[in-house]
C-alpha positions in Angstrom: -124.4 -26.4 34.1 -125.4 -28.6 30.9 -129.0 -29.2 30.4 -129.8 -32.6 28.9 -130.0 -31.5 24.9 -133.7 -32.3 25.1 -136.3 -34.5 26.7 -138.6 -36.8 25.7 -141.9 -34.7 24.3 -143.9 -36.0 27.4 -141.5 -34.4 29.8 -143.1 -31.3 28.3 -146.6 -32.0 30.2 -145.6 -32.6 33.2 -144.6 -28.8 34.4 -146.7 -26.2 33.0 -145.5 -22.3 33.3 -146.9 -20.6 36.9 -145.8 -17.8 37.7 -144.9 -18.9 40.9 -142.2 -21.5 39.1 -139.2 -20.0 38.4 -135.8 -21.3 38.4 -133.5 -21.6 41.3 -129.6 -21.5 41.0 -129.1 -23.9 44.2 -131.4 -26.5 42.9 -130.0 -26.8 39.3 -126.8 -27.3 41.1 -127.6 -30.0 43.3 -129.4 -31.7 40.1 -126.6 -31.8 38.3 -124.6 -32.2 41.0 -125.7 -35.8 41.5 -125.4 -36.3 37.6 -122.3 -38.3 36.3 -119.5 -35.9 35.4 -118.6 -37.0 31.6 -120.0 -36.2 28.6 -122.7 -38.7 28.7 -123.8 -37.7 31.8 -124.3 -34.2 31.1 -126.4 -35.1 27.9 -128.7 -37.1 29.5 -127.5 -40.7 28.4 -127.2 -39.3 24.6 -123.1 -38.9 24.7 -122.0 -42.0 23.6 -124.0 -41.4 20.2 -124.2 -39.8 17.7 -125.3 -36.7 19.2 -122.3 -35.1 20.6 -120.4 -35.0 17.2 -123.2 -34.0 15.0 -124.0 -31.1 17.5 -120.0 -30.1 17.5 -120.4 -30.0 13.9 -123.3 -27.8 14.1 -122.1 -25.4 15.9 -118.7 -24.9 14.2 -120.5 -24.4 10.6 -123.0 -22.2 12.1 -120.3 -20.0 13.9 -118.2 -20.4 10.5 -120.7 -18.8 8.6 -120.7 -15.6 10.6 -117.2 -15.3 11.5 -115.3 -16.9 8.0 -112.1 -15.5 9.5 -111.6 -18.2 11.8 -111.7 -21.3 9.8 -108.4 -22.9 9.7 -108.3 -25.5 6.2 -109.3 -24.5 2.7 -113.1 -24.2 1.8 -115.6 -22.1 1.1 -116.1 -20.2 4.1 -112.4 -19.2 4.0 -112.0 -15.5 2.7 -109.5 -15.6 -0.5 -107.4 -12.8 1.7 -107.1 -13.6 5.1 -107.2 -10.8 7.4 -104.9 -9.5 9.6 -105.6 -10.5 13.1 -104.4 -7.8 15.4 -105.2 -10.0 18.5 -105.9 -13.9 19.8 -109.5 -14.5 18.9 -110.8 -14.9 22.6 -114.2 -16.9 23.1 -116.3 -17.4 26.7 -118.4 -20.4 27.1 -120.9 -20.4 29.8 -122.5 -22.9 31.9 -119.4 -25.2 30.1 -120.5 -28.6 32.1 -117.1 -30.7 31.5 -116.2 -28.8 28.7 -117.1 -30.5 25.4 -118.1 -27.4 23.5 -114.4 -26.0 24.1 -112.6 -28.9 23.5 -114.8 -30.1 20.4 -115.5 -26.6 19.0 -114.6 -23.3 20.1 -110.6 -24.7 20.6 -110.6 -25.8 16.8 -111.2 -22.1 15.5 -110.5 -19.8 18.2 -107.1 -18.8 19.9 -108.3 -18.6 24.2 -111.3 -19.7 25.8 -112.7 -19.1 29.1 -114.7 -21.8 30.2 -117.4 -20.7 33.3 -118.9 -23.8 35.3 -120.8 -23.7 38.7 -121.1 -27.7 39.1 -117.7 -28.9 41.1 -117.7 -32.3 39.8 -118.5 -31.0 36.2 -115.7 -28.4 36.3 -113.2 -30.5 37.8 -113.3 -32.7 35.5 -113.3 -30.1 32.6 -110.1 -28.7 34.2 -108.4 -32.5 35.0 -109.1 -33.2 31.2 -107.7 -30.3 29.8 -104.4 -31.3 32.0 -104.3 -34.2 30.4 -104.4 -33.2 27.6 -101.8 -30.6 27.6 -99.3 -33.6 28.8 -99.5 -35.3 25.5 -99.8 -34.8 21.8 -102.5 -36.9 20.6 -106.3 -37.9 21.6 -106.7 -39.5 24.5 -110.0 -42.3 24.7 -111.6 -42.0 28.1 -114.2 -44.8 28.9 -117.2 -43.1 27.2 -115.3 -43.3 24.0 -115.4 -39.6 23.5 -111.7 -37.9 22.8 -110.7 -35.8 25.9 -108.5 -34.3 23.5 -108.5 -30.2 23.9 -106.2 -28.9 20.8 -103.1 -27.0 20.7 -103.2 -27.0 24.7 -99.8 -29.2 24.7 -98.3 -26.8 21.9 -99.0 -23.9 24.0 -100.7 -22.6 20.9 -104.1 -22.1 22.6 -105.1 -22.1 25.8 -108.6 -22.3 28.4 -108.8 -20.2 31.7 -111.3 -22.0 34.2 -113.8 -20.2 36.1 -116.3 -21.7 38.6 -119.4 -19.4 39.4 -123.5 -19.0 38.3 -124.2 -16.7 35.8 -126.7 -14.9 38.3 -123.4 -13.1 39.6 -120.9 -13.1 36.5 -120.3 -10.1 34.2 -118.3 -10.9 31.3 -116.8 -7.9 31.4 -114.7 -7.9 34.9 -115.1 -12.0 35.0 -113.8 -12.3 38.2 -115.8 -9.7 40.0 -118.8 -11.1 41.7 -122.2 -9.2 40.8 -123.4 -10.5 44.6 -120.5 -10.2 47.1 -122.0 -13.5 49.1 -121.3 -15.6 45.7 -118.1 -15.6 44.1 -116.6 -16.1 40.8 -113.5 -18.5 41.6 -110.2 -18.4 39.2 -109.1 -22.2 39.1 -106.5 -22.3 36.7 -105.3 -21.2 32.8 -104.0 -24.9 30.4 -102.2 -23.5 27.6 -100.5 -20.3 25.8 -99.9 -17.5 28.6 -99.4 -13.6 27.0 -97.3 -12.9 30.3 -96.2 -16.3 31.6 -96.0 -14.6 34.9 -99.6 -13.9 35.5 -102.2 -16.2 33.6 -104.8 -13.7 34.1 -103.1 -10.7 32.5 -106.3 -10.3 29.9 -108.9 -11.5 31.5 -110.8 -8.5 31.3 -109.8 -8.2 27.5 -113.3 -9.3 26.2 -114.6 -11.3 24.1 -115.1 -11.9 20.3 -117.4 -15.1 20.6 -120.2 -15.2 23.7 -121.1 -19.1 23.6 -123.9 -20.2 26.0 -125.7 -23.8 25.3 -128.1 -25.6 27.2 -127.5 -23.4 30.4 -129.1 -20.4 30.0 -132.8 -22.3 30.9 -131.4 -22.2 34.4 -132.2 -18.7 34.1 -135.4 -16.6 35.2 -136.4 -14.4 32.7 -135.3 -11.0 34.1 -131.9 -12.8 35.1 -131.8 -13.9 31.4 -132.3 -10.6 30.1 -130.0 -9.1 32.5 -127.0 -11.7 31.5 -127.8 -10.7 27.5 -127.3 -7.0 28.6 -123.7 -7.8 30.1 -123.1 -10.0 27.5 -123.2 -7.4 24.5 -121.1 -4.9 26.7 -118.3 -7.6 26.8 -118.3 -8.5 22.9 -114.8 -6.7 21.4 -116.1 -5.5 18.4 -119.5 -4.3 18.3 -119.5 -1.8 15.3 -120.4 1.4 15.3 -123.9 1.4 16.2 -123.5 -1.2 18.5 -124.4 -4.3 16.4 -122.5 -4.2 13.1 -119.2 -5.3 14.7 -117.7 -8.8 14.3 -117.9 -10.0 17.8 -121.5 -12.0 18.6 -123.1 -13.9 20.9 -124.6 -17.5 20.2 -127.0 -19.1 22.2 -127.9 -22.8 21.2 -130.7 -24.2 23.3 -134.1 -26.0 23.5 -136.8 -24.9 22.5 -140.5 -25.9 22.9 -143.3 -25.0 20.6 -145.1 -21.7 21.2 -148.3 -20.7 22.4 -151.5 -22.3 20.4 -152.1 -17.6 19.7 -148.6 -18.1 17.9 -147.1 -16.2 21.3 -143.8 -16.9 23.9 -144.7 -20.1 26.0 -142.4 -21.0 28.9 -142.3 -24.5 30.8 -140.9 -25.4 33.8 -138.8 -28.6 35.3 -139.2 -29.6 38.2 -136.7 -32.2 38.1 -133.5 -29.5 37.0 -135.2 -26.2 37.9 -134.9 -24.6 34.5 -137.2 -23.0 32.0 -137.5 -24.1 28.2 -138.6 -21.3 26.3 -140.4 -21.5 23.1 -138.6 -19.7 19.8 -141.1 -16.3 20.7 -139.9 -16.7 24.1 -136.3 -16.6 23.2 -136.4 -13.7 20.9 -138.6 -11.3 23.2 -135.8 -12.2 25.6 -133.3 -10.8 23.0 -135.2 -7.4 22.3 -135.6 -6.8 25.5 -131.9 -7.0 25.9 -131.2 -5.2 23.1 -129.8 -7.4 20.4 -130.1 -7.7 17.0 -130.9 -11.0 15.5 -128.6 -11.8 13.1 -129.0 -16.1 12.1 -131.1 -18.6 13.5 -131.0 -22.1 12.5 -132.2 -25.4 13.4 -129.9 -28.3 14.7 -130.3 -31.2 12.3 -129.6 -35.0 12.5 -130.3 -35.1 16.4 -132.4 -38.3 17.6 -136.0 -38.4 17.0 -139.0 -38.0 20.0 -136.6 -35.3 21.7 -137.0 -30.7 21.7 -135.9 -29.0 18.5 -132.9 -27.4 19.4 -131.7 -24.0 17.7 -129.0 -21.6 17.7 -129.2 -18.1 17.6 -126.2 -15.6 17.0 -126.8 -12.1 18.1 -124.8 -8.6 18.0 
């Protein structure tokens, strides 16, 4: 699922934390469920703007930044002597809605992506875009305006692998081994490259050097969240070491409201989507109690005015 990118700052009264209000997987799902399935629909009415492109933009510098190796055109980020890459960069992206942070980010600097989606009509659509665009060689409009486009798919030179399952049961890890044996995770299809062209799963349990999870991870409860973290960092390739000096990291980009008036975490609750937005102490307890090691935080600029502050947070 796709949360809106943020709500109007009067939304933020109408559902106060109780403890009885957590979030629950079957509701989110039937929320966005009945939400259009496009880009516009998943960001709350904001994705025929400006938004979507100056979000896509600031995520790829942020992930730049941190992982210099992947950018593809001179600049500054670029190391003077490229690497060696022993293997295709491989990146997950959770709660994917129809797929716009693949196909306007992650597929510009990495080599595979595995896109995870609960929401039918969301994934679907994901998954019929992505066809599309491996049939041709150049952007294709849709009606929103925004480029269903998913590079080096029609080259072969890339590729996505589609999964359709909650986050409550998936473990990064073994991705298509259910946590709860009465939900499972469900292999649609892979769009691209294939390292065995027999089998399109062949390295799906190879891990992952980028963890991407934005505006999804509200639909979590707390010890849920933690729990996902936890899995998360045991499925990142390279972790170092000690754990948390490797190059693999995870990124979580999401709302955030404003902390407690004690300076402490503050949680509110939606009625409307069943989901939690967490305040930025909120977020990071959740990341020590998983075990992670902040390593950059930074604001999204240039969104529209009157609507959450949205960060991003990469972890190892």
């Amino acid at each position: 699922m796709r949360s809106l990118p943020a709500r109007q700052a009067a939304t933020l009264i109408m559902a106060a934390t109780s403890d009885l209000q957590v979030p629950v997987v079957e509701d989110g799902i039937r929320y966005w469920t009945d939400q259009p399935a496009s880009v516009d629909g998943v960001l709350g009415g904001y994705g025929t703007g400006s938004l979507p492109r100056v979000d896509a933009l600031g995520s790829r510098l942020f992930l730049l930044h941190l992982y210099p190796e992947l950018c593809t055109v001179p600049s500054a980020l670029k190391p003077l002597e490229p690497q060696t890459v022993s293997q295709p960069i491989r990146a997950l992206d959770v709660g994917a809605g129809v797929g716009r942070v693949t196909s306007d980010v992650l597929l510009h600097l990495v080599n595979d992506v595995c896109l995870l989606e609960p929401v039918t009509p969301f994934i679907q659509e994901a998954l019929q875009n992505a066809r599309k665009s491996a049939a041709v060689t150049s952007s294709t409009p849709t009606r929103g305006g925004h480029a269903i486009h998913w590079p080096g798919l029609a080259d072969l030179t890339k590729s996505v692998t589609f999964l359709q399952g909650t986050l409550q049961v998936f473990d990064p890890t073994h991705p298509l081994v259910s946590l709860d044996s009465s939900s499972s995770v469900t292999f649609l299809d892979r769009i691209g490259s294939r390292p065995n062209p027999g089998d399109p799963l062949s390295d799906i349990d190879s891990r992952f050097d980028v963890i991407w999870c934005q505006w999804c991870l509200g639909h979590l409860s707390d010890s849920d969240l933690v729990a996902f973290l936890k899995r998360s960092h045991a499925a990142l390739r390279n972790q170092g070491m000690d754990g948390h000096s490797g190059k693999s990291l995870i990124v979580v980009k999401e709302n955030v409201c404003s902390d407690a008036e004690d300076g402490g975490p503050r949680t509110v609750f939606d009625e409307q989507d069943s989901s939690f937005t967490r305040s930025d102490m909120a977020w990071k307890a959740a990341f020590r109690e998983a075990g992670l090691r902040l390593v950059k935080e930074q604001v999204q600029e240039g969104l529209p005015d009157g609507l959450y502050v949205v960060k991003m947070y990469a972890m190892k």
